[in-house]
Biopython code that builds the backbone (N, CA, C, O; Angstrom):
import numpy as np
from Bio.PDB.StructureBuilder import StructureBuilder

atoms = [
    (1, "UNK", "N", (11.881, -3.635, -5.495)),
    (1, "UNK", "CA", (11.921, -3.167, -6.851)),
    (1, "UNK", "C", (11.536, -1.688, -6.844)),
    (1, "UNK", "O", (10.371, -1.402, -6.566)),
    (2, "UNK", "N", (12.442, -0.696, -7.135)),
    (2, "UNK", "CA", (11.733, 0.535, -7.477)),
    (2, "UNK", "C", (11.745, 0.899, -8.421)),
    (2, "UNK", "O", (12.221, 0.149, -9.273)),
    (3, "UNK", "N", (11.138, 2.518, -8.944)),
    (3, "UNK", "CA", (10.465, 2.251, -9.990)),
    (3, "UNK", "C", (9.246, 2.277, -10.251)),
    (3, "UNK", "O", (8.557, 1.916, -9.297)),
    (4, "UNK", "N", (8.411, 2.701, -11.615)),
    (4, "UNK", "CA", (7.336, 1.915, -11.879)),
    (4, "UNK", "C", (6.934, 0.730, -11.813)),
    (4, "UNK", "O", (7.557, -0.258, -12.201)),
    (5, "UNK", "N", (5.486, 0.761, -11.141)),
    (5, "UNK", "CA", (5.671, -0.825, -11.190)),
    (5, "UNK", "C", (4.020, -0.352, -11.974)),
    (5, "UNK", "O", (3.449, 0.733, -11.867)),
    (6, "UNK", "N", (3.729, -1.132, -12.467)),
    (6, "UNK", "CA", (1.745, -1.297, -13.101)),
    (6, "UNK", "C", (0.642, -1.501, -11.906)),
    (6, "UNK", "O", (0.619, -2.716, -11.709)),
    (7, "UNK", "N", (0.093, -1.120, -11.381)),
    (7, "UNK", "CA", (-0.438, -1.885, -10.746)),
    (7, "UNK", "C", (-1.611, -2.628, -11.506)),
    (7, "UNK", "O", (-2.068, -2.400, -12.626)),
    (8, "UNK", "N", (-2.070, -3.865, -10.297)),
    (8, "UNK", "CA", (-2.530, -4.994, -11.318)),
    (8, "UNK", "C", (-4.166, -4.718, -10.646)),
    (8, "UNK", "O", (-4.618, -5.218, -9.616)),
    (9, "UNK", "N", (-4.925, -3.664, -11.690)),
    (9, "UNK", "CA", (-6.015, -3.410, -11.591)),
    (9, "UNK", "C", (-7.175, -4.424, -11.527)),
    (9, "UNK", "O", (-8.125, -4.028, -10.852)),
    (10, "UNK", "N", (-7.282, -5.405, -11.972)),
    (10, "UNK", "CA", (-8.158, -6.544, -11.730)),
    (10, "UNK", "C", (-7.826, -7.423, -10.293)),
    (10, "UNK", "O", (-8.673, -8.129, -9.746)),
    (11, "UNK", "N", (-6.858, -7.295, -9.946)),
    (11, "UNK", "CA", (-6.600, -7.760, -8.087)),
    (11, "UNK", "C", (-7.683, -6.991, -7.331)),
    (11, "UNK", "O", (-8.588, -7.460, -6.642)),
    (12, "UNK", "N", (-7.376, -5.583, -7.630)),
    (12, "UNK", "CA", (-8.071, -4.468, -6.759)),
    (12, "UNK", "C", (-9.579, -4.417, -7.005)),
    (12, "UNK", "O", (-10.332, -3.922, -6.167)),
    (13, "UNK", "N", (-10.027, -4.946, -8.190)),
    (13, "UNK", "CA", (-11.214, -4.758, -8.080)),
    (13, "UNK", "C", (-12.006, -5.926, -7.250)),
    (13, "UNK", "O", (-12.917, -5.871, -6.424)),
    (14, "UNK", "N", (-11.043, -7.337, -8.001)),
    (14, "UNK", "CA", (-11.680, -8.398, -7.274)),
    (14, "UNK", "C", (-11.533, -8.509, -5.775)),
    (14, "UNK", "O", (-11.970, -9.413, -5.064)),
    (15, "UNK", "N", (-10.809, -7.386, -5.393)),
    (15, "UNK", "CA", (-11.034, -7.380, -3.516)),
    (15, "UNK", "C", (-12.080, -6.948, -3.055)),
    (15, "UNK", "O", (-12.815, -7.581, -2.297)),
    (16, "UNK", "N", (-12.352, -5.316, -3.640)),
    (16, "UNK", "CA", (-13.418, -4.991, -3.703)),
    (16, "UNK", "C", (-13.131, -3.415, -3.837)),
    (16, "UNK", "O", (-12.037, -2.954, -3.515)),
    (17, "UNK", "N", (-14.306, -2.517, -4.392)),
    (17, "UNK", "CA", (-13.668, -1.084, -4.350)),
    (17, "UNK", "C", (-13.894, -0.463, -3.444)),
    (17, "UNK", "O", (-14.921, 0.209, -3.348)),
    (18, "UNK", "N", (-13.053, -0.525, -2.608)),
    (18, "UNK", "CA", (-13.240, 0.439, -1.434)),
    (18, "UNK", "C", (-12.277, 1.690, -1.477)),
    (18, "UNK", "O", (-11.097, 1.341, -1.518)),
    (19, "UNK", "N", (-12.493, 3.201, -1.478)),
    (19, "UNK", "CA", (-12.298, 4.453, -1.689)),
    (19, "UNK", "C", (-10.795, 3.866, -1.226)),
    (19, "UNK", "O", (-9.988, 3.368, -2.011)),
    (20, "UNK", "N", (-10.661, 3.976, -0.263)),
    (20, "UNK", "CA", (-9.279, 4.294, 0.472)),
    (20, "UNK", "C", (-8.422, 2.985, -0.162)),
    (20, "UNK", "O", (-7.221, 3.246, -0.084)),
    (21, "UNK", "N", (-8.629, 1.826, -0.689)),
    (21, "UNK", "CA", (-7.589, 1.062, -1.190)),
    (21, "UNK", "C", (-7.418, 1.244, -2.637)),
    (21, "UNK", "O", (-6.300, 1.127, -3.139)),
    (22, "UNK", "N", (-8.581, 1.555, -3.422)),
    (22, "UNK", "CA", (-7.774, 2.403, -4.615)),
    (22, "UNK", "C", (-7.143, 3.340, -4.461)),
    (22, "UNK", "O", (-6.741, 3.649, -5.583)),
    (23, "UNK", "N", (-6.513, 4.529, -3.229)),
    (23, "UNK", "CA", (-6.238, 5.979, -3.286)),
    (23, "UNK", "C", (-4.794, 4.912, -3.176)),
    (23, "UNK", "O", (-3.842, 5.105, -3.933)),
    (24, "UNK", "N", (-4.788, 4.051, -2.383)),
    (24, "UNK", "CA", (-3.305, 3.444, -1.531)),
    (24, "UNK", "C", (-2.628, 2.847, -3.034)),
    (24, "UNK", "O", (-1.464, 2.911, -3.429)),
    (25, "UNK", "N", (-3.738, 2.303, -3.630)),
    (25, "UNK", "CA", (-2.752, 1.751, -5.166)),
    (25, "UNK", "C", (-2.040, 2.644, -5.923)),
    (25, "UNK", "O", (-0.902, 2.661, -6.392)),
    (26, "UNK", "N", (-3.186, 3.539, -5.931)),
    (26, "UNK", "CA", (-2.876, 4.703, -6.850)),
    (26, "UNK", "C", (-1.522, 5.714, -6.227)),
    (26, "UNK", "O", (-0.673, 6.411, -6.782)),
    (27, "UNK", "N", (-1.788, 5.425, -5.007)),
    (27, "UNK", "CA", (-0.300, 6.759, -4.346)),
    (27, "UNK", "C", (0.946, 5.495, -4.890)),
    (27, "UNK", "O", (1.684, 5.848, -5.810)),
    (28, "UNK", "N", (1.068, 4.582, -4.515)),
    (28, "UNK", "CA", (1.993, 3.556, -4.414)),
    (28, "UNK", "C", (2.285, 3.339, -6.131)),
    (28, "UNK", "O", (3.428, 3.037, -6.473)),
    (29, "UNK", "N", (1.481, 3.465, -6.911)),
    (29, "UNK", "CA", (1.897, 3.125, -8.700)),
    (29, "UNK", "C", (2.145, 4.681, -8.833)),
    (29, "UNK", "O", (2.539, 5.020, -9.949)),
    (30, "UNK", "N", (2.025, 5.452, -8.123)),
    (30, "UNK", "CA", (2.791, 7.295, -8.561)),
    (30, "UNK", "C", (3.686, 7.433, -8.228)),
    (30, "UNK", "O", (4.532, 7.977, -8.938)),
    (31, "UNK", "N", (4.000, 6.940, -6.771)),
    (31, "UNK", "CA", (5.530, 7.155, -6.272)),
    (31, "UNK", "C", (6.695, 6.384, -6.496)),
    (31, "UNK", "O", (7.874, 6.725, -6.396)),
    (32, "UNK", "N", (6.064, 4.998, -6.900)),
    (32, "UNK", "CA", (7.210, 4.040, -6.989)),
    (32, "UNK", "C", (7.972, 3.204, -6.343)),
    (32, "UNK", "O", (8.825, 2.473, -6.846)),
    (33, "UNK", "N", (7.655, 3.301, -5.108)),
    (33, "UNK", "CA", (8.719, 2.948, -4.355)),
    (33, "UNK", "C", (7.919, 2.437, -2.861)),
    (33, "UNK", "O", (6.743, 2.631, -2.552)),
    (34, "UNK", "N", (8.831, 1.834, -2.195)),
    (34, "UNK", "CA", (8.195, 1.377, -0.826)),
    (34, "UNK", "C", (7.687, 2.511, 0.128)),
    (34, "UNK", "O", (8.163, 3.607, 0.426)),
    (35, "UNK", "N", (6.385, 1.755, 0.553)),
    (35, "UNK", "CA", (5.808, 3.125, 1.584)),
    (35, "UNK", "C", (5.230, 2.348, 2.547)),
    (35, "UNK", "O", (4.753, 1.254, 2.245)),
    (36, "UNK", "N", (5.197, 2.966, 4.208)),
    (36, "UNK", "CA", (4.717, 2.182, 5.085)),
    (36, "UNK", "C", (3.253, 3.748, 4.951)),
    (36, "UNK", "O", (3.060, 4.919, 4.624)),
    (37, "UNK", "N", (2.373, 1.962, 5.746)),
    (37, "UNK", "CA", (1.010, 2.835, 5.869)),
    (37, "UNK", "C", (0.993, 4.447, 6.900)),
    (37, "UNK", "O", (0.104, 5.290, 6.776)),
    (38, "UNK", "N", (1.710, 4.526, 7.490)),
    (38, "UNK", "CA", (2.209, 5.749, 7.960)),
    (38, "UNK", "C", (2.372, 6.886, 6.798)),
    (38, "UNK", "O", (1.869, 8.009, 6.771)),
    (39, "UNK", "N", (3.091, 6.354, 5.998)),
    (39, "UNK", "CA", (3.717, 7.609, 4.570)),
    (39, "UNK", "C", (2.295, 7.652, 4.277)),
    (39, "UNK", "O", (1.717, 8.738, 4.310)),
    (40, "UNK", "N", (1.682, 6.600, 3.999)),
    (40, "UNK", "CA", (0.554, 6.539, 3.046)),
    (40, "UNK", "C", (-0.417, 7.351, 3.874)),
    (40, "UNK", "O", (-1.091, 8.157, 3.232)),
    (41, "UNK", "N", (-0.578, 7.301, 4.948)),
    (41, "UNK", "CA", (-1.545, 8.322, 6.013)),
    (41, "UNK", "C", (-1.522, 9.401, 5.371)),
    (41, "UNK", "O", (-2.393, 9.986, 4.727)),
    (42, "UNK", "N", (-0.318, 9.661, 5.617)),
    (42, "UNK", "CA", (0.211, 11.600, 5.564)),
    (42, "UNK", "C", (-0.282, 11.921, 3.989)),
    (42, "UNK", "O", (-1.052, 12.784, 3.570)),
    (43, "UNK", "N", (0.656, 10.624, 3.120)),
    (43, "UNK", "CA", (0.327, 11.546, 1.753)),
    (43, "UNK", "C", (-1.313, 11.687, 0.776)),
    (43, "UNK", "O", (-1.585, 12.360, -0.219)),
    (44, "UNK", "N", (-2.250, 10.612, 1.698)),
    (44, "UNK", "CA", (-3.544, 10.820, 0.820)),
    (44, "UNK", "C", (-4.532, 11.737, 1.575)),
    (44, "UNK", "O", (-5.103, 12.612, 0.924)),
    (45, "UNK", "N", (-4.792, 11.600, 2.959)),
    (45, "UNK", "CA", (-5.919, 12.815, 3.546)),
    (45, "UNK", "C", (-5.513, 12.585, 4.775)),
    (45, "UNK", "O", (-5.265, 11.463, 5.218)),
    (46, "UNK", "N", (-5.403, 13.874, 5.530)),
    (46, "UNK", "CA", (-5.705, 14.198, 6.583)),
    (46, "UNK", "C", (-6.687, 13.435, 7.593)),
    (46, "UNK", "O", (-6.365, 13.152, 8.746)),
    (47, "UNK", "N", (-7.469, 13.249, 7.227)),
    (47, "UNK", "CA", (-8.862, 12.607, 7.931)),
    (47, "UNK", "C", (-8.463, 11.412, 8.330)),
    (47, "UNK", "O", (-8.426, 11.039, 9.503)),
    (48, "UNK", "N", (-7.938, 10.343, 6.704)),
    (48, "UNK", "CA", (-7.339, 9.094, 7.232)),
    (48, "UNK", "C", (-6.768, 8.785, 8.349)),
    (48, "UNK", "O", (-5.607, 9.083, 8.067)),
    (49, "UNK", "N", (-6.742, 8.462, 9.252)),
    (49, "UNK", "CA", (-6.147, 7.636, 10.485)),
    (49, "UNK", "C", (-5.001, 6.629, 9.565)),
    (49, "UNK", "O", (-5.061, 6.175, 8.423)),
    (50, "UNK", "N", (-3.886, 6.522, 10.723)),
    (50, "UNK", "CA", (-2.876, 5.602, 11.117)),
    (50, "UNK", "C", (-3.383, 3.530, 10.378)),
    (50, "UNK", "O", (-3.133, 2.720, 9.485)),
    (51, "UNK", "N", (-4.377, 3.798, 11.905)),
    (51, "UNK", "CA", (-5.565, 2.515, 11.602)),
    (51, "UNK", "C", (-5.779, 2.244, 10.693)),
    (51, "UNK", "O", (-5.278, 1.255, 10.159)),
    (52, "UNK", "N", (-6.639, 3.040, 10.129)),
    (52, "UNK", "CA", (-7.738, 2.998, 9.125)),
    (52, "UNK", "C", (-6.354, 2.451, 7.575)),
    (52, "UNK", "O", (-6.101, 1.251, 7.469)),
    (53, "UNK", "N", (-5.916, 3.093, 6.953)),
    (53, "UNK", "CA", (-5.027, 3.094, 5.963)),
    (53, "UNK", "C", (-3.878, 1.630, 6.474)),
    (53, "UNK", "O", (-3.767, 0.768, 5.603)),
    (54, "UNK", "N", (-3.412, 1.486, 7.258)),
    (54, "UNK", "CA", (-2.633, 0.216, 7.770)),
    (54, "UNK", "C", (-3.478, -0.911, 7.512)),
    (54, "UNK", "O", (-3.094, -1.957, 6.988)),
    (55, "UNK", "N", (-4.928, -0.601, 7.994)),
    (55, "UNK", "CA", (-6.036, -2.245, 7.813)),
    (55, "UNK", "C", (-6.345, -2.127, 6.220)),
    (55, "UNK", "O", (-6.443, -3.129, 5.512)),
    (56, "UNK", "N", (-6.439, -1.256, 5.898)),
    (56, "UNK", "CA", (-6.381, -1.466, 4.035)),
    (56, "UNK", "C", (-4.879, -2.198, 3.444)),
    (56, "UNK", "O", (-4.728, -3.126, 2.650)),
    (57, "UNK", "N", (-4.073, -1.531, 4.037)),
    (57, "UNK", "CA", (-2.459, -2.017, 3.369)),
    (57, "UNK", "C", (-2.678, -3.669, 3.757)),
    (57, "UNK", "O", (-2.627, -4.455, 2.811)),
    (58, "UNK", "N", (-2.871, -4.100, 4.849)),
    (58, "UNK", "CA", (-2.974, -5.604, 5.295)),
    (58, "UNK", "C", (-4.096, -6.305, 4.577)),
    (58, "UNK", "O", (-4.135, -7.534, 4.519)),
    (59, "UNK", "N", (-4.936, -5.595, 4.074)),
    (59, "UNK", "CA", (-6.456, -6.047, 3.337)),
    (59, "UNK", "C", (-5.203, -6.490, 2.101)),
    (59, "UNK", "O", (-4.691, -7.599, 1.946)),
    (60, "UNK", "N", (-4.989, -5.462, 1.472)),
    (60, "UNK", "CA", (-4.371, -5.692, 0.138)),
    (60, "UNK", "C", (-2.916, -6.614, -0.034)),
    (60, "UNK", "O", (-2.307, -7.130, -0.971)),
    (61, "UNK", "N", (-2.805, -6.536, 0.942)),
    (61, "UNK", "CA", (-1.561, -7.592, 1.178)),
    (61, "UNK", "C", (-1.860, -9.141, 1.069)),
    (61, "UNK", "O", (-1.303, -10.019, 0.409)),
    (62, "UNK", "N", (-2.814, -9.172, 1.849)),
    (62, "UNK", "CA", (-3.467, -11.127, 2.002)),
    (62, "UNK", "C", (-4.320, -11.076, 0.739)),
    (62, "UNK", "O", (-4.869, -12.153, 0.502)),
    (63, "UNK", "N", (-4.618, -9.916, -0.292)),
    (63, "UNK", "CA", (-5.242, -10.363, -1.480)),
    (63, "UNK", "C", (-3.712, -10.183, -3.065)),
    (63, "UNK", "O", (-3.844, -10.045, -4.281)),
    (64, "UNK", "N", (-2.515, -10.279, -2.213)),
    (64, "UNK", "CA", (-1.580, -10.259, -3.288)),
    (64, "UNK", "C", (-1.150, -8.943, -4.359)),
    (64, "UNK", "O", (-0.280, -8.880, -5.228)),
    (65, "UNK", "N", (-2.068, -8.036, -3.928)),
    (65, "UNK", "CA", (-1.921, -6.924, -4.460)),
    (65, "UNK", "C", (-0.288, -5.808, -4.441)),
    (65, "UNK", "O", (0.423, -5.212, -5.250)),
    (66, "UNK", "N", (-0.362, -6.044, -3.059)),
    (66, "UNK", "CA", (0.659, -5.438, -2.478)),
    (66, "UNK", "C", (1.515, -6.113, -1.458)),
    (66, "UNK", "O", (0.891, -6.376, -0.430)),
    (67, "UNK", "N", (2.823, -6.482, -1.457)),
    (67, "UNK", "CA", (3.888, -7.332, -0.431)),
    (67, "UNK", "C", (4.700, -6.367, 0.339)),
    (67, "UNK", "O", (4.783, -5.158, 0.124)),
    (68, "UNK", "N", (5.262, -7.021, 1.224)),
    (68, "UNK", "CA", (5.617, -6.186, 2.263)),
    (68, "UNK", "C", (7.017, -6.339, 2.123)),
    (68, "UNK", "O", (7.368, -7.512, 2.255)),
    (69, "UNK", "N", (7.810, -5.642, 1.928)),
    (69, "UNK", "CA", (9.520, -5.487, 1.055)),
    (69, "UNK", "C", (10.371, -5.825, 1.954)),
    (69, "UNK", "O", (11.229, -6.687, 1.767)),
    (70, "UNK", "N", (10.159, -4.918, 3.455)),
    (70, "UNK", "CA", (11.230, -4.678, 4.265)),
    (70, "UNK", "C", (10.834, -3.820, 5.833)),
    (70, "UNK", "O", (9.948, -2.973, 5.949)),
    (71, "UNK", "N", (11.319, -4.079, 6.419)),
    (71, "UNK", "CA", (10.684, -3.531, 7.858)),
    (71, "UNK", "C", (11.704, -2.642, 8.803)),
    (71, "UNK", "O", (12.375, -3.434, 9.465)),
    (72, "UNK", "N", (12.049, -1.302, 9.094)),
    (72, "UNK", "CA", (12.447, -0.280, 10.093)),
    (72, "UNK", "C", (12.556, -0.037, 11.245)),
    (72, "UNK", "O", (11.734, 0.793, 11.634)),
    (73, "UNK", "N", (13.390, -0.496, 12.162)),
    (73, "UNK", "CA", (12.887, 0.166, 13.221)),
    (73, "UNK", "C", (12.866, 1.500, 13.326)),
    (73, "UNK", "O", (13.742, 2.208, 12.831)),
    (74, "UNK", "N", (11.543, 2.088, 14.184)),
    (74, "UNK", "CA", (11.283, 3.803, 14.246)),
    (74, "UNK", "C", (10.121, 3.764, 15.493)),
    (74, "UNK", "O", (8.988, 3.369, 15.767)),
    (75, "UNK", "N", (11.722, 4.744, 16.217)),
    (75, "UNK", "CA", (11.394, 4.857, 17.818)),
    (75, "UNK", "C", (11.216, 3.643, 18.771)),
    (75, "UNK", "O", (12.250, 3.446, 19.410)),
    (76, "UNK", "N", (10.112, 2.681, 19.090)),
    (76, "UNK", "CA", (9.464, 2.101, 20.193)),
    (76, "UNK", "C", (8.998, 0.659, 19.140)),
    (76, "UNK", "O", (8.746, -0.425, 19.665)),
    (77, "UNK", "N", (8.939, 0.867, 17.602)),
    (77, "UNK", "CA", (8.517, 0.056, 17.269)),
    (77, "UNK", "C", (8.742, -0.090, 15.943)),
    (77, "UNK", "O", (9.543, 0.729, 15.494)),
    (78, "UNK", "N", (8.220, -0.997, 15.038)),
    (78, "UNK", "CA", (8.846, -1.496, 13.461)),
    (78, "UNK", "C", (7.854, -0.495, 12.543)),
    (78, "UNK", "O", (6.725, -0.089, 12.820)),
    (79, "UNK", "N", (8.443, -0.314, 11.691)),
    (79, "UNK", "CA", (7.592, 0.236, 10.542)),
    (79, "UNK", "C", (7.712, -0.682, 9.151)),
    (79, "UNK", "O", (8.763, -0.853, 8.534)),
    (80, "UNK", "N", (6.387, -1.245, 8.785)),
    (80, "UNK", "CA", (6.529, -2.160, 7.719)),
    (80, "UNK", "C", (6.331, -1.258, 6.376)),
    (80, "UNK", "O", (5.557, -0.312, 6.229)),
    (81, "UNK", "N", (7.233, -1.807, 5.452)),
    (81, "UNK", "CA", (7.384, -1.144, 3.643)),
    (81, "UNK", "C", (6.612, -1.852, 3.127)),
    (81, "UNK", "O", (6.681, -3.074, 3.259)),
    (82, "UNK", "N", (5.640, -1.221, 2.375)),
    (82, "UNK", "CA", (5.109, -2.074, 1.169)),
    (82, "UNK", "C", (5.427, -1.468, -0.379)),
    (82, "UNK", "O", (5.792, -0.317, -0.620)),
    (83, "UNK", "N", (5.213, -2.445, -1.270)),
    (83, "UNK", "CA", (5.389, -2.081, -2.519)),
    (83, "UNK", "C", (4.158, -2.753, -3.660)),
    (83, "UNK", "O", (3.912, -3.931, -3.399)),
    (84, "UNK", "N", (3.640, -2.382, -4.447)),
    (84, "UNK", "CA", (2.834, -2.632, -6.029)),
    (84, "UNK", "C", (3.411, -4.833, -5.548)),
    (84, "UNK", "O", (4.469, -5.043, -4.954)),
    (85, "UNK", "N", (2.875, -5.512, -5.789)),
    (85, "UNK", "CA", (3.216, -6.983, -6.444)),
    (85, "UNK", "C", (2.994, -7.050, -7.761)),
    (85, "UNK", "O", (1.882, -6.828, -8.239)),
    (86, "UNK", "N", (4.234, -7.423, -8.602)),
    (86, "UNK", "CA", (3.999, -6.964, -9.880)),
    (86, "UNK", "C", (2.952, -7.939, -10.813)),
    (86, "UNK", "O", (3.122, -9.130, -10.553)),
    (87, "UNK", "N", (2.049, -7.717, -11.703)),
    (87, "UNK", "CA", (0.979, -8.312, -12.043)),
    (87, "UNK", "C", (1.736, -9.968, -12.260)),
    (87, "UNK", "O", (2.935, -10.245, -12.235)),
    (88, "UNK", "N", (0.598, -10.850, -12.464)),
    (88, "UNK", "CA", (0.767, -11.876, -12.714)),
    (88, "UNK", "C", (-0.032, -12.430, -14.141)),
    (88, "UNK", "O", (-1.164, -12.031, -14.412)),
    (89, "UNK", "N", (0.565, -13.209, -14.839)),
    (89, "UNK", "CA", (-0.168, -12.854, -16.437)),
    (89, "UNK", "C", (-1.346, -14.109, -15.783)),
    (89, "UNK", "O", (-2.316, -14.456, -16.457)),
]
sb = StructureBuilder()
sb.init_structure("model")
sb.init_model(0)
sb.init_chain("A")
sb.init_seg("    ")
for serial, (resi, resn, name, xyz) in enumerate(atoms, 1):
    if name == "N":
        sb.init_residue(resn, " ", resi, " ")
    sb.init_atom(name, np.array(xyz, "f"), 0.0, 1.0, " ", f" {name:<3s}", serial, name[0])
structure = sb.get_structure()
């Protein structure tokens, strides 16, 4: 789905607030569109690691927040897409 999507702010809290998985909601409900934790590296800080931002995307994934759309190959290995899961009433 691209596009706006809402993100579903009561998921994120009930995971828990951790700095770097609100920045990942927040880049992902600005841009719209599928991003692998790679994009998401580059576009929130420098500092972030590869690691670090990928184990948040997978945090938020097994709490329904965010699903994984579609997968790339790039170079040696896959690159996974994620996108917003759109709220649930």
């Amino acid at each position: 789905m691209l596009g706006f999507v809402p993100a579903d702010w009561n998921k994120v809290i009930d995971v828990s607030i951790h700095p770097t998985r609100i920045e990942i909601v927040s880049a992902m409900e600005w841009i719209g569109k599928p991003l692998s934790p790679n994009q998401l590296a580059s576009i929130l800080d420098d500092i972030k690691s590869i690691n670090h931002v990928g184990y948040h995307v997978r945090k938020l994934a097994e709490a329904g927040i965010v699903e994984m759309t579609y997968m790339e190959p790039v170079r040696s290995s896959i690159e996974h897409f994620y996108e917003l899961s759109p709220p649930r009433p």
